[in-house]
C-alpha positions in Angstrom: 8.1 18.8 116.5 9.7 22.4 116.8 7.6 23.2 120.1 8.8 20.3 121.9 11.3 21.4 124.4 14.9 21.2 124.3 15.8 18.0 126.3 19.7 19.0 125.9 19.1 21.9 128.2 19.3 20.9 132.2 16.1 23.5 132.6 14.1 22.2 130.1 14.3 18.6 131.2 14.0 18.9 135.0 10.8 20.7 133.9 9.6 18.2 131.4 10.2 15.8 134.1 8.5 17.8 137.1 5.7 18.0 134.0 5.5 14.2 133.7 6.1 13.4 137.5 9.5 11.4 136.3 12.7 11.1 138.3 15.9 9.5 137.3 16.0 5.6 138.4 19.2 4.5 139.4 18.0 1.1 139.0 17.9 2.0 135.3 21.0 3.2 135.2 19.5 6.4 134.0 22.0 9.5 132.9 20.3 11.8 130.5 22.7 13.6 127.8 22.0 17.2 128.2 24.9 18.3 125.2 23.6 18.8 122.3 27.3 18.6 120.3 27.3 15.7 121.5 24.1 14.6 119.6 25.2 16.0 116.4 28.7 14.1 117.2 26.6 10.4 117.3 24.3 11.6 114.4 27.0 12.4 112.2 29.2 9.3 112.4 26.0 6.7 111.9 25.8 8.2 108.1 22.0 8.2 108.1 20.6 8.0 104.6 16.8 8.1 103.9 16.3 4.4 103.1 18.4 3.1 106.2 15.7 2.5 109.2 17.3 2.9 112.6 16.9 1.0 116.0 17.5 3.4 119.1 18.1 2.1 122.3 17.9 3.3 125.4 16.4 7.0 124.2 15.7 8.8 127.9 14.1 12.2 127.3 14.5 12.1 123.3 17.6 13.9 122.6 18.5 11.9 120.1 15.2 10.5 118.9 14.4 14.3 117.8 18.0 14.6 115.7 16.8 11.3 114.2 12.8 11.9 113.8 14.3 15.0 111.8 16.4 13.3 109.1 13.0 11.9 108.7 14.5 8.1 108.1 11.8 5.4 109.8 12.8 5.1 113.7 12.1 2.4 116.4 12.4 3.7 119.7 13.2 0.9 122.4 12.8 1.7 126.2 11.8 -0.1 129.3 10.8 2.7 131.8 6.7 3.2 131.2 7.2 6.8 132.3 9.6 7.7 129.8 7.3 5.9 127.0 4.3 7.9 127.8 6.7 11.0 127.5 8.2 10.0 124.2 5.0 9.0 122.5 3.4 12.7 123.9 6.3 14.0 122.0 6.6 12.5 118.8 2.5 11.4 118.5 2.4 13.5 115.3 5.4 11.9 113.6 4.4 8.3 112.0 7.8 7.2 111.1 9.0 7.3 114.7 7.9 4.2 116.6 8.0 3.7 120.6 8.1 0.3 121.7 8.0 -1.1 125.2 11.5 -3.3 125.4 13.9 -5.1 127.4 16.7 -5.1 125.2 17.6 -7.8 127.0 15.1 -10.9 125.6 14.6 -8.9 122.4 15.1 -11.8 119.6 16.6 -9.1 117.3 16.4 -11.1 113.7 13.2 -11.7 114.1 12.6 -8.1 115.4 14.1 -6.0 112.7 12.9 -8.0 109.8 9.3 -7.6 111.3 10.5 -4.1 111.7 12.3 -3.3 108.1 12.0 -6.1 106.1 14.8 -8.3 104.5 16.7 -5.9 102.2 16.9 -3.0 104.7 20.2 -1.4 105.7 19.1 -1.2 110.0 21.7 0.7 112.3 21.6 0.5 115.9 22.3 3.4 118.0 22.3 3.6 121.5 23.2 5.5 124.9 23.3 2.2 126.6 22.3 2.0 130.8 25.6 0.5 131.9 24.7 -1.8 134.1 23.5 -4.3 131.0 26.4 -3.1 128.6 28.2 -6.3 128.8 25.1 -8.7 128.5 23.6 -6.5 125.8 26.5 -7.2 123.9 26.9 -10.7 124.1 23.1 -11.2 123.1 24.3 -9.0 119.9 27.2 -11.7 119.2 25.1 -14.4 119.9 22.5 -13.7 116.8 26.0 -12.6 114.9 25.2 -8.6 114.9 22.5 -8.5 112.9 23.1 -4.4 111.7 24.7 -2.7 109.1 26.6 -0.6 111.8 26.5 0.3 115.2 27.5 3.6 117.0 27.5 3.1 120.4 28.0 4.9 123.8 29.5 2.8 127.0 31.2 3.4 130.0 35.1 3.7 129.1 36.1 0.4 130.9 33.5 -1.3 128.5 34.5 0.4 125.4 38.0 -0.4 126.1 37.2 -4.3 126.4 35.5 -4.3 123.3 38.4 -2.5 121.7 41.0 -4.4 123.0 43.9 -6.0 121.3 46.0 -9.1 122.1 47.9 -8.2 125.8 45.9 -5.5 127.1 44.9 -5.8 130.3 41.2 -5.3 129.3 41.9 -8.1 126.5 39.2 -11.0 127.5 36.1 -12.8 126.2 34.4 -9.9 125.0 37.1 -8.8 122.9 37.9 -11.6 120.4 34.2 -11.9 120.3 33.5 -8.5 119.3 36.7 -8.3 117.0 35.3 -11.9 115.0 32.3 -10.2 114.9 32.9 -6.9 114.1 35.5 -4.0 113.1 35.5 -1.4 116.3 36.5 2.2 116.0 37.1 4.6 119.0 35.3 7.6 117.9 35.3 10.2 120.9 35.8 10.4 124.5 32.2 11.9 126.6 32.9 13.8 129.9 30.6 12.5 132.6 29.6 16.2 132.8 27.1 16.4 130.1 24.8 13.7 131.8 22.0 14.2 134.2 22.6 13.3 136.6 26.1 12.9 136.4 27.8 9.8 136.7 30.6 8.5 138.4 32.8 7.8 135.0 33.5 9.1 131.5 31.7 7.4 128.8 33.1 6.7 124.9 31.8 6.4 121.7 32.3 3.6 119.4 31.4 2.7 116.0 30.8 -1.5 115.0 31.0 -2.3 111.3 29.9 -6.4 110.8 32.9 -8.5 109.3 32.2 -11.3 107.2 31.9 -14.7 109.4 34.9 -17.2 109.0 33.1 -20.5 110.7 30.3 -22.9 110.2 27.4 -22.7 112.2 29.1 -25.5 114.1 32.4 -24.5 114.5 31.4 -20.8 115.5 29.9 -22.5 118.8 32.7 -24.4 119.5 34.4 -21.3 118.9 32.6 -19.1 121.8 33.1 -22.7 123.9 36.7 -22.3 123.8 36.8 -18.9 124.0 34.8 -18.3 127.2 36.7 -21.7 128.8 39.9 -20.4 128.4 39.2 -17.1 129.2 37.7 -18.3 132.9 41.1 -19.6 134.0 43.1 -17.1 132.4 45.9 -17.7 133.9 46.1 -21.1 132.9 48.8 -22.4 129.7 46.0 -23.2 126.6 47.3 -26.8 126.8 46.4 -27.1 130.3 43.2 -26.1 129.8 42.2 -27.2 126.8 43.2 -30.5 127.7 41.5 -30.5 131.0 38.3 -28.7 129.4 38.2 -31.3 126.5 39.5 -34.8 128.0 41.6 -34.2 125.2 45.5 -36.2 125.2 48.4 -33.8 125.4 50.1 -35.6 122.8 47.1 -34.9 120.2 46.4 -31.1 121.7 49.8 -30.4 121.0 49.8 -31.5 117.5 46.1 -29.6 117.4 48.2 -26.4 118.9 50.9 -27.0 116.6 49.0 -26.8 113.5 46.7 -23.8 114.9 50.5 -21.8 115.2 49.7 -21.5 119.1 52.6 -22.2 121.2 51.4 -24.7 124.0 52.6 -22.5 126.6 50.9 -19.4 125.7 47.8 -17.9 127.7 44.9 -16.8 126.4 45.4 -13.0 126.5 48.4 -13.5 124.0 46.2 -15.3 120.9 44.5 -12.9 118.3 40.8 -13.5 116.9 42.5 -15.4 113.9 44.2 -17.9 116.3 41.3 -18.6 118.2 39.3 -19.2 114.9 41.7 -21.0 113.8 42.2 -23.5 116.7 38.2 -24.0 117.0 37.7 -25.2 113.4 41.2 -27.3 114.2 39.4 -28.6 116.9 36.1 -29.7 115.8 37.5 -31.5 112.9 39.5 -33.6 115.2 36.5 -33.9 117.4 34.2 -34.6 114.9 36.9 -37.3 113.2 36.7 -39.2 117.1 33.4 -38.8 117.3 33.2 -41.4 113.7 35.6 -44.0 114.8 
């Protein structure tokens, strides 16, 4: 491990690739982080203990696989480029506890993964400097098995941070949003200049850390939840009694009495209502649904 080269160094990397025949795909979205503060900086706020077992995504060169492999906490490495795998497991072949797997992140079923992975009882946090072209999808998938890790510190393009992050009447307020704020409790951590990448991108980048919360629906209710979320969210611009009506054949008469009881005012859009609300109105809403649906 301490003769493998500095992949936070510009020189050692372009050699390490020229070694390996590599280039950087853009189809990849590939930037490699060549600052090593920076990799102490995302080390630090995870809180790695030795009985946590950690999921990287997207490692590139290994500059933060070989912070990690040194903690010596069990490691799964998940990448998609087969050049970059051949490198990593050259790299790390004499450390067991660091695992490379081939993965698209993408059509990973991530219960069933890290339980295979860790076991039941194990505290599993994800870190990742994440391609940005599958930031948004990535995240949803996340949602959709109800972010299955005990924390998250993750690096995105700014404008996808900031959706995540939003709060009610920002302009970046949307889908994403209330679903990452039902599912979890964001943190801005720290701005990254779009100089320590090779090659550089065309944007900053910024770190966030994702603590699970508690879940506050049924099974059932949470997917009527993400229904209404993502319907009203589509026609933003739209009052939620319009839409809500016209999404669920619904009479106004009931909806606003369904409104009403949810606190919502009729005319209010979507980008006005906190995570609460929208909770709120979707277990409102599949009793009165589920009462019709026994008449």
């Amino acid at each position: 491990m301490d003769e493998s080269p500095d992949v936070t160094s510009p020189r050692a990397l372009s050699l390490l690739f020229k070694k390996y025949g590599l280039k950087p795909r853009r189809q990849l979205g590939q930037n490699f982080l060549i600052d090593a503060n920076i990799v102490r900086k995302i080390i630090k706020a995870a809180e790695i203990s030795e009985d946590n077992y950690i999921i990287e995504i997207g490692p590139g060169a290994g500059a933060l696989t070989a912070a990690l492999a040194r903690s010596d906490v069990r490691l799964a490495v998940l990448e998609i480029d087969r050049g970059l795998i051949r490198l990593l497991k050259d790299q790390f072949k004499n450390l067991p506890q660091v695992k490379i797997m081939e993965r698209d992140v993408l059509e990973v079923e991530w219960e069933e993964m890290l339980i295979g992975l860790a076991g039941r009882n194990t505290e599993v946090k994800l870190i990742s400097n994440l391609p940005y072209n599958i930031s948004g999808p990535f995240m949803y998938n996340l949602f959709r098995e109800a972010f299955p890790f005990s924390k998250a510190i993750l690096m995105f393009q700014k404008e996808v941070a900031q959706r995540l992050l939003a709060n009610p009447g920002d302009s970046d307020y949307g889908t994403l949003s209330v679903l990452s704020r039902y599912y979890c409790r964001g943190e801005n951590l720290f701005d990254v200049s779009k100089n320590v990448f090779w090659p550089r991108p065309k944007v900053d980048s910024t770190v966030i850390r994702l603590t699970p919360r508690s879940k506050e629906l049924s099974n059932p209710e949470e997917k009527l939840f993400w229904e209404i979320v993502q319907s009203l969210f589509q026609q933003r611009r739209k009052t939620i009694l319009k839409r809500m009506s016209i999404h669920f054949n619904i009479p106004r008469n009931d909806l606003t009495e369904l409104l009403k009881k949810a606190a919502i005012i009729p005319a209010a859009r979507p980008e006005e209502l906190d995570v609460n609300q929208f909770a709120k109105l979707a277990r409102i809403t599949y009793n009165y649904l589920n009462n019709i649906s026994e008449r």
